[in-house]
C-alpha positions as CSV (number, residue, x, y, z in Angstrom):
1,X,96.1,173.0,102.3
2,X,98.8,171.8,104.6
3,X,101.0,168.6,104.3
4,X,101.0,166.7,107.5
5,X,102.8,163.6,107.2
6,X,103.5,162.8,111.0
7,X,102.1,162.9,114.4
8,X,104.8,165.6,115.0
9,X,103.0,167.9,112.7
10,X,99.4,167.7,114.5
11,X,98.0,170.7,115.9
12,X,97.4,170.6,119.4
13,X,93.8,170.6,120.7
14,X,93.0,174.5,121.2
15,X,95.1,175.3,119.0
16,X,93.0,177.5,116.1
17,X,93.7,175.9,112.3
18,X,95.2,177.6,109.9
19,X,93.3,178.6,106.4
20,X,92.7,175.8,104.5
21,X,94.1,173.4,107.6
22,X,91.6,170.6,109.2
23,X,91.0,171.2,112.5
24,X,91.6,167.9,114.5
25,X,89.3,167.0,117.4
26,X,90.4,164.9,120.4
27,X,87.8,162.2,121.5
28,X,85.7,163.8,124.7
29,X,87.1,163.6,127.6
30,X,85.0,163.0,131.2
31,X,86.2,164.3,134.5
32,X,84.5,162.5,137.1
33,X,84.7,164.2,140.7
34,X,84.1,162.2,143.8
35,X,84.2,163.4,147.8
36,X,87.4,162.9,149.3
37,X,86.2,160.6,151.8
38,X,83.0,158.1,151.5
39,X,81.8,156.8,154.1
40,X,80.1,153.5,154.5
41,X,78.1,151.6,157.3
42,X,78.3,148.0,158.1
43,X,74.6,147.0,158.6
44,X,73.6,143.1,159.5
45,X,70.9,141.3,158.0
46,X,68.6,141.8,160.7
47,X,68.9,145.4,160.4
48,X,68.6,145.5,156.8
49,X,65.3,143.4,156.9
50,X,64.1,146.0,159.2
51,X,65.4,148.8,157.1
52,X,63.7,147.4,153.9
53,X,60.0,146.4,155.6
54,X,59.9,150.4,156.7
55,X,60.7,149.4,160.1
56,X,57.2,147.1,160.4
57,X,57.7,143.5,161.7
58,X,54.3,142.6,162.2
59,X,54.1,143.4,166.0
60,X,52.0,146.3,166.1
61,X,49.4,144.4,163.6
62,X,49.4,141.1,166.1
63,X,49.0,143.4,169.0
64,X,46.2,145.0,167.5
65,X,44.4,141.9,166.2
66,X,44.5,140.7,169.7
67,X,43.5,143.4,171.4
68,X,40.5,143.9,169.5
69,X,39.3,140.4,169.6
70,X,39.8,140.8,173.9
71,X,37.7,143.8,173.5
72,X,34.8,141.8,171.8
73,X,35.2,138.9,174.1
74,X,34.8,141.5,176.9
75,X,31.4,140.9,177.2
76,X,31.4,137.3,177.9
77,X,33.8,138.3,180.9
78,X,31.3,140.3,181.8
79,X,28.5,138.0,181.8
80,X,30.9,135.2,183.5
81,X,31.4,138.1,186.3
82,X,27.8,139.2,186.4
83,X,26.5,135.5,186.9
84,X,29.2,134.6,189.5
85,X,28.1,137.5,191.4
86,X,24.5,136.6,191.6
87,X,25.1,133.3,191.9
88,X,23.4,132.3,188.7
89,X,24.6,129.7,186.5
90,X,27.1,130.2,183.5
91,X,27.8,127.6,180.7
92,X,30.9,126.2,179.3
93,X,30.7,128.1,176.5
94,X,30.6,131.4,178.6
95,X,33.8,130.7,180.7
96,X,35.8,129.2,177.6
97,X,34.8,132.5,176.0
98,X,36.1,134.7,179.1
99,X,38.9,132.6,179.3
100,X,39.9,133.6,175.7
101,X,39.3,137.1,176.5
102,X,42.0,136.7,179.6
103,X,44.7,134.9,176.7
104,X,43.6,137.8,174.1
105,X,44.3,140.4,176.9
106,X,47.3,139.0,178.1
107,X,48.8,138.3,174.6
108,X,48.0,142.1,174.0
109,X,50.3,143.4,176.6
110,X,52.7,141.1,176.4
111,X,53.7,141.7,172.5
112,X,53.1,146.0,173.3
113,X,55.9,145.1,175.9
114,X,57.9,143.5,173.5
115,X,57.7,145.9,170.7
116,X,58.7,149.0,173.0
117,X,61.6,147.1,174.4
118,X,63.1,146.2,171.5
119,X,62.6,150.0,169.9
120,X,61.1,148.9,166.7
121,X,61.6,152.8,165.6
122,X,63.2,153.3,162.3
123,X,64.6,156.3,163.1
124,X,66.5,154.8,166.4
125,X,67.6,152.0,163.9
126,X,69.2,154.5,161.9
127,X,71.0,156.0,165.1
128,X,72.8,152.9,165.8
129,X,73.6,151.8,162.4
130,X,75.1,155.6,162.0
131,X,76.7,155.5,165.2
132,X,78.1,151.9,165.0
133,X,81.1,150.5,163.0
134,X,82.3,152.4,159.9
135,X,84.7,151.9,157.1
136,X,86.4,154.5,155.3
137,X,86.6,154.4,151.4
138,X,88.7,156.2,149.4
C-alpha cells in the first residue's frame, strides 16, 4: 500500500487507484439548473380570492335561487292578472305573493347583469393577470 501523509498526495477524483491504493470519493455533488429568466405576476387579493374559489363567487347560485323561486311564484301573478281581468276579487295574500314574484324577477336580472359585466370568467381573469404588471427574477 501507499503512504499518503498530505493533502498534496490525494488522488484526484477520476483519477483510477493504484494496486493496493484506497480510492478516495468526493461527497456528491448537485447541479441544480434553473431558466434564465422567471417570470412572476403581481396578483391582488381580490384576484387571488377569485383564482382560489375556481372563479365562483356566489352570483350564479343567487341568480339561480331567485329565479327559480320567481318561476314558482308565477302562478300567483297569474292569478292576480286573471282576477284583475275579470274583475273578480283577489286577496292580500295573492298580490303580496305576485309582488314577490316581481322582487324575485327583478333580483334575477339584475345580479345576471352584474355577473356578465364584471366577467366572472376565470379564463379572462387569467388574461389580465398575464397581461398586467410583471417582475422579472433572475
Amino acid at each position: 500500500m501507499a503512504d499518503i501523509e498530505g493533502p498534496e498526495q490525494l488522488p484526484f477524483v477520476g483519477q483510477a487507484a493504484q494496486d493496493g491504493e484506497i480510492g478516495l470519493l468526493r461527497p456528491p455533488h448537485m447541479t441544480l439548473t434553473v431558466p434564465m429568466e422567471d417570470v412572476r405576476h403581481t396578483v391582488t387579493d381580490d384576484q387571488l380570492d377569485v383564482l382560489c374559489r375556481g372563479g365562483k363567487d356566489g352570483s350564479r347560485d343567487i341568480f339561480l335561487l331567485l329565479a327559480g323561486a320567481g318561476v314558482g311564484l308565477v302562478q300567483n301573478l297569474l292569478a292576480v292578472g286573471n282576477s284583475m281581468i275579470k274583475g273578480s276579487s283577489y286577496s292580500a295574500s295573492d298580490i303580496i305573493l305576485a309582488l314577490l314574484c316581481v322582487a324575485c324577477f327583478s333580483g334575477a336580472a339584475a345580479k345576471y347583469t352584474e355577473q356578465r359585466q364584471r366577467g366572472g370568467d376565470i379564463d379572462k381573469l387569467r388574461q389580465r393577470i398575464v397581461d398586467g404588471k410583471k417582475v422579472n427574477v433572475r
